[in-house]
Every structure is written in structure tokens, then in C-alpha cells.
C-alpha positions as CSV (number, residue, x, y, z in Angstrom):
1,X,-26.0,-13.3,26.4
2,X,-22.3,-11.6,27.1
3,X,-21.8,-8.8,24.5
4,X,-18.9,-9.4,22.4
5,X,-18.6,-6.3,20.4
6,X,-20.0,-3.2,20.5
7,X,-20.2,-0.1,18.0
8,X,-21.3,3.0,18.6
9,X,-21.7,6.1,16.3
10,X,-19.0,4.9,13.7
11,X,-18.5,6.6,10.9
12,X,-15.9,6.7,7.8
13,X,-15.4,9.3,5.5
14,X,-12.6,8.7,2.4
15,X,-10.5,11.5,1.3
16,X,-9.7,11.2,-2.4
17,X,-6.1,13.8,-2.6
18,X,-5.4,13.0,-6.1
19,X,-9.3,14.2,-6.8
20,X,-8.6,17.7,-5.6
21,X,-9.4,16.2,-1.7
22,X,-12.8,15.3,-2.3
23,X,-14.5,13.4,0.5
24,X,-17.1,10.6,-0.1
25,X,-19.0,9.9,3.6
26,X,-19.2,6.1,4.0
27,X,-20.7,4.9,6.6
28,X,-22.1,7.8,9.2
29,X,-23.5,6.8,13.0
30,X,-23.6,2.9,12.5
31,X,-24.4,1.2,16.2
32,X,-24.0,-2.4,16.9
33,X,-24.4,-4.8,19.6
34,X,-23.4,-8.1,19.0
35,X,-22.9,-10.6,21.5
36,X,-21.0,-14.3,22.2
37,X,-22.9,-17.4,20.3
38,X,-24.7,-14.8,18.0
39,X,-24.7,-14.2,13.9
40,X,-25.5,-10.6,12.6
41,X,-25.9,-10.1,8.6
42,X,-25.1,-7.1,7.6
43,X,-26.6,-5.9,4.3
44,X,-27.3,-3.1,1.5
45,X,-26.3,-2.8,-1.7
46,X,-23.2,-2.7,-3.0
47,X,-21.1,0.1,-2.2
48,X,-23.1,1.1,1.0
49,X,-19.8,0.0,3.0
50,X,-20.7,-3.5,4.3
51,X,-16.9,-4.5,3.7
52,X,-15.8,-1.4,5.3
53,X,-17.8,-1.8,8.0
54,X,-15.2,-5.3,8.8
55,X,-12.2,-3.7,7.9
56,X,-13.1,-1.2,10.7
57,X,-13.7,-3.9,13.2
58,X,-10.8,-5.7,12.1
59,X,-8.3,-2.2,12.4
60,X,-7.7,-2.3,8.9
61,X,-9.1,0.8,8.4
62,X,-9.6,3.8,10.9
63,X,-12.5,5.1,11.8
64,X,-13.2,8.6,11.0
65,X,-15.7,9.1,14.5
66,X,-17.3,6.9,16.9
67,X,-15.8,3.6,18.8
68,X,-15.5,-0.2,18.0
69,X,-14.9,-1.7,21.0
70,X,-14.7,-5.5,21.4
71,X,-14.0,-7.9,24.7
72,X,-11.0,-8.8,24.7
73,X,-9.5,-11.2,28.4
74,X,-12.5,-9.1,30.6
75,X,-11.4,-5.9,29.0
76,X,-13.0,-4.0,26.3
77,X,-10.2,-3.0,23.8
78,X,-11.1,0.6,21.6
79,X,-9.8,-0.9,18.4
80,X,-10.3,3.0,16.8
81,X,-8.0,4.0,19.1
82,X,-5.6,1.3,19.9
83,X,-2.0,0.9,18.8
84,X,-0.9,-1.0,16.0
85,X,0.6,-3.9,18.0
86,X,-2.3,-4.0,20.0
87,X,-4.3,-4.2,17.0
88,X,-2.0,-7.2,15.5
89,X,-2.7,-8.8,19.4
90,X,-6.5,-8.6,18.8
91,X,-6.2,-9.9,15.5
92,X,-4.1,-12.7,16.9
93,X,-6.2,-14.0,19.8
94,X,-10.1,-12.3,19.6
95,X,-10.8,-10.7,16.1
96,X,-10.9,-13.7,13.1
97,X,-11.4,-12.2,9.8
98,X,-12.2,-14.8,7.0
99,X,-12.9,-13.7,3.2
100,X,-12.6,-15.2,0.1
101,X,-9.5,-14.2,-0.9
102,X,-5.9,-15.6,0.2
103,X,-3.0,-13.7,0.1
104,X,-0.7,-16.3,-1.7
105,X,2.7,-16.7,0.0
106,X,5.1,-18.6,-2.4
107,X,6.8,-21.6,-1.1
108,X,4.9,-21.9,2.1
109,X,3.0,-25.5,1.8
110,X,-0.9,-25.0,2.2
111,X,-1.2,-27.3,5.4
112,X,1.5,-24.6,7.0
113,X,-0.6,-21.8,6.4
114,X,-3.5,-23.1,8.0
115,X,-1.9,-24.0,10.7
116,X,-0.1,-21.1,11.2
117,X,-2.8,-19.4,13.5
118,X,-2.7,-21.7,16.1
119,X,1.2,-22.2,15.9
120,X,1.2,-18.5,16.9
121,X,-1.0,-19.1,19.8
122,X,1.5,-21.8,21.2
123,X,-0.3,-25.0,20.1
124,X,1.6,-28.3,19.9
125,X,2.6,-28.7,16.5
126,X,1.4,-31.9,16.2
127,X,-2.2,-30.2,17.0
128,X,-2.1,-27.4,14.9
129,X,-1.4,-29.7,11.8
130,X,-4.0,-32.5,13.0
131,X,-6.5,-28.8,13.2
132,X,-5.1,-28.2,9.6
133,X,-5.5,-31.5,8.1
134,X,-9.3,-31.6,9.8
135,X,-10.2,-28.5,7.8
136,X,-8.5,-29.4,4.5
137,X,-10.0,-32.6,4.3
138,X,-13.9,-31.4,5.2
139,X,-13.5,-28.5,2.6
140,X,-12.1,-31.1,0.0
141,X,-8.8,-30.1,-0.3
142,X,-7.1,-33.0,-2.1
143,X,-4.5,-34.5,0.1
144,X,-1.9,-34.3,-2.6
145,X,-2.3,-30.8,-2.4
146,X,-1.4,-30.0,1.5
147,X,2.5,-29.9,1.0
148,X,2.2,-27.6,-1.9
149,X,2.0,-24.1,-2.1
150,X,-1.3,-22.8,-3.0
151,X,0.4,-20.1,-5.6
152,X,-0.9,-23.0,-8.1
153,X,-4.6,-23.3,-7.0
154,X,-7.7,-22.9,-8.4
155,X,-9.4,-20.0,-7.1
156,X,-11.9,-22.3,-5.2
157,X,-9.3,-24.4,-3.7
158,X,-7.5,-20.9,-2.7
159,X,-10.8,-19.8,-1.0
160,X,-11.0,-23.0,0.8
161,X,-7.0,-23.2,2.0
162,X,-8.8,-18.9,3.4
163,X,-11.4,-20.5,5.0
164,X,-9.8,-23.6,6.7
165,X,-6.8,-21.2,8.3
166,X,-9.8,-18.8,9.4
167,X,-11.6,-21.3,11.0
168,X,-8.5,-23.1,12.5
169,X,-8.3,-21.2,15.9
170,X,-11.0,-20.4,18.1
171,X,-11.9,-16.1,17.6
172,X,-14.6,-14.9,20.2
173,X,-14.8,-12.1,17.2
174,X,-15.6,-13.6,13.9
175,X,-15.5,-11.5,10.8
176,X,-16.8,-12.8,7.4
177,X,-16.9,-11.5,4.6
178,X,-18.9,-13.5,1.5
179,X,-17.6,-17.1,2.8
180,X,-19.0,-19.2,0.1
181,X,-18.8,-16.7,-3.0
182,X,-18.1,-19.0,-5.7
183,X,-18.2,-21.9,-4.3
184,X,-20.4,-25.0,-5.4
185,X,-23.0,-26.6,-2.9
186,X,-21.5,-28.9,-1.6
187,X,-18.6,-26.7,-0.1
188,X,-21.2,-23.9,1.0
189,X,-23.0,-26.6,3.3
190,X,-19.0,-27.4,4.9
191,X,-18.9,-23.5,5.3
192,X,-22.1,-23.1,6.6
193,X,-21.2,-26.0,9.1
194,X,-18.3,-24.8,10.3
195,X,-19.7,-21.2,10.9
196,X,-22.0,-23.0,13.8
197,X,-19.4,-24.8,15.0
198,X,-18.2,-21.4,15.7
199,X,-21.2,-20.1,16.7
200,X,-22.0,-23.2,19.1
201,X,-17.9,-22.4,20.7
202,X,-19.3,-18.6,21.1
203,X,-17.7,-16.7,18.7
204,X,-20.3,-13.3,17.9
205,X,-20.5,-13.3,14.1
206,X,-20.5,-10.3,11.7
207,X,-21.1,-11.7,7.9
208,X,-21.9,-10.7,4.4
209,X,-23.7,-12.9,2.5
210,X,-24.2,-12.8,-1.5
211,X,-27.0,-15.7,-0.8
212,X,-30.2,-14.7,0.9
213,X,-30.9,-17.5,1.9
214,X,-27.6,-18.9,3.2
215,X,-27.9,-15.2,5.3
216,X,-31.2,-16.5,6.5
217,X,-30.5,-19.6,7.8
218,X,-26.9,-18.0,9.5
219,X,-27.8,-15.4,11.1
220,X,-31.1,-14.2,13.9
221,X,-31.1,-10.8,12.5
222,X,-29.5,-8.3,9.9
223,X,-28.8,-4.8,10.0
224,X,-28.9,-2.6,7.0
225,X,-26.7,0.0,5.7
């Protein structure tokens, strides 16, 4: 199988300066192989760093040593050490990041910001909003709902307007972070289905799971922190 990403001896160490510049060690040597068409779990109890283990991947945060490299065209990309707008180009085109949260942007209709990821790739318009309404529908957005702004949501129906703009374009990186937290059955089973759609397009997937079992029947293996 083609690698996708690979991690070697990554580590992340906070520095609190309003606690007299205390340091809490994070995460410390953490090596990973992942590659296209595969799901890894990762896993540990809370506050071992799972999250910050994906924002590191993703360039959110930076890396105190080691590398996260990921293929990016034929070209392995160094996301510790790559520029901001080459970060932003990897986030665009390669590195997919889906959590449960949405960041609320008033005015801007719900079917927009799904389709928003593939209108920045240069998709047909028409496209990116037959994508949108696709994902809307199958996570049971109501269709009275797609020209609103989500600012007026349930929380569920946020998380699914995340989840349907994360899954809208194609990432050969996929990032997730506890998908179907909170959701009811039904809607996990639409997650869990469009996670192997991914998977079966082959995107390498990196995801924390609440559910055991959902992590069990996701992903081949797991790796613990």
C-alpha cells in the first residue's frame, strides 16, 4: 500500500508563561506510518494528547521535535516545517480535518458552507452544490434548513452541516476527530458510511473514537498514547 503520511519522533511540549513558564511534555517520540485506503485509531485516555496529535498533522499546532511529513502531488511536504501558506495549500487539497464542532459563520447559508471546499478547488458550481445537497440529505439535514445559516442549529444538526463540508471534497489525508460524538444511531451509521467511502477513494485515515466499537469496526489497527 502507498504510504500517505509519515511521523517520526514527534514530540510536543506546552509552555505555560502565565504559570511561571512551566512546561507539561505532551506527546514525546510518537512514529506513525499510515498509508492510502487505510484507518488508524489512535487512543488513550483523555489528556494523553490524541487531539494534539491531529492538530499537529493538520499544522495547527507546531511540533516541538520530530517530522510530520505527508504526500502531497509525488512530494512529501514537512508540515513542522512548512510555511503558513503552504500549510493552508495542504489543508486545501491533501489534509481533511473533520470534528464535531463548526465554527458558525453568520449569514453564510449552510448548503454554501459545505460546498465551499470544493468551490475552492475550482469545481462547477453546479457540482459543488449537487456534492452539498448529497451530504445534507444522507445526514438528515432538513431541506428547509440548507438556505439558512446554521448560527440557529441544534448542536447535532451543526455537527452534521461539520461533517457533510468535511466529507465534501476528496482528502488523501483524513483527520477525524470523535465524528459521531453525540449523535444518535442512525446518523453514526451515515458517518460510518461515508468514512469508507473515503477509505474505498484512498484517503489514509487518523481518528478518535469515543465508541469502541465504532473504532473497531473503522479502523485495522490502533496505536496508543
Amino acid at each position: 500500500m502507498t504510504p500517505m503520511l509519515k511521523i517520526e519522533g514527534l514530540s510536543k511540549e506546552f509552555t505555560l508563561h502565565q504559570q511561571g513558564g512551566t512546561r507539561i511534555a505532551v506527546l514525546e517520540n510518537v512514529n506513525l506510518d499510515v498509508a492510502a485506503g487505510e484507518a488508524v485509531a489512535v487512543t488513550g485516555r483523555s489528556g494523553r494528547g490524541k487531539s494534539t496529535l491531529l492538530k499537529l498533522i493538520y499544522g495547527s499546532y507546531k511540533a516541538s521535535g520530530g517530522t510530520v511529513r505527508v504526500l502531497h502531488k509525488g512530494t512529501w511536504v514537512d508540515v513542522t516545517g512548512a510555511e503558513p501558506r503552504e500549510i493552508l495549500r495542504l489543508r486545501q487539497q491533501a489534509i481533511g480535518y473533520v470534528t464535531q464542532f463548526l465554527r458558525v459563520i453568520p449569514r453564510v447559508p449552510a448548503i454554501d458552507i459545505v460546498a465551499e471546499p470544493l468551490i475552492d478547488r475550482h469545481a462547477a458550481p453546479d457540482v459543488a452544490v449537487g456534492r452539498a445537497r448529497d451530504l445534507l440529505a444522507r445526514l438528515n439535514i432538513p431541506e428547509k434548513l440548507w438556505h439558512l445559516s446554521p448560527m440557529t442549529f441544534s448542536g447535532g444538526e451543526q455537527q452534521r452541516v461539520n461533517i457533510a463540508r468535511g466529507f465534501a471534497a476528496h482528502h488523501p489525508i483524513l483527520l477525524l476527530d470523535e465524528p459521531t460524538a453525540s449523535l444518535d444511531e442512525e446518523n453514526r451509521k451515515r458517518v460510518l458510511s461515508l468514512i469508507a467511502e473515503a477509505r474505498a477513494a484512498g484517503s489514509a485515515v487518523v481518528a478518535i473514537f469515543h465508541d469502541e466499537d465504532e473504532r473497531r469496526r473503522t479502523c485495522e489497527r490502533e496505536v496508543a498514547l
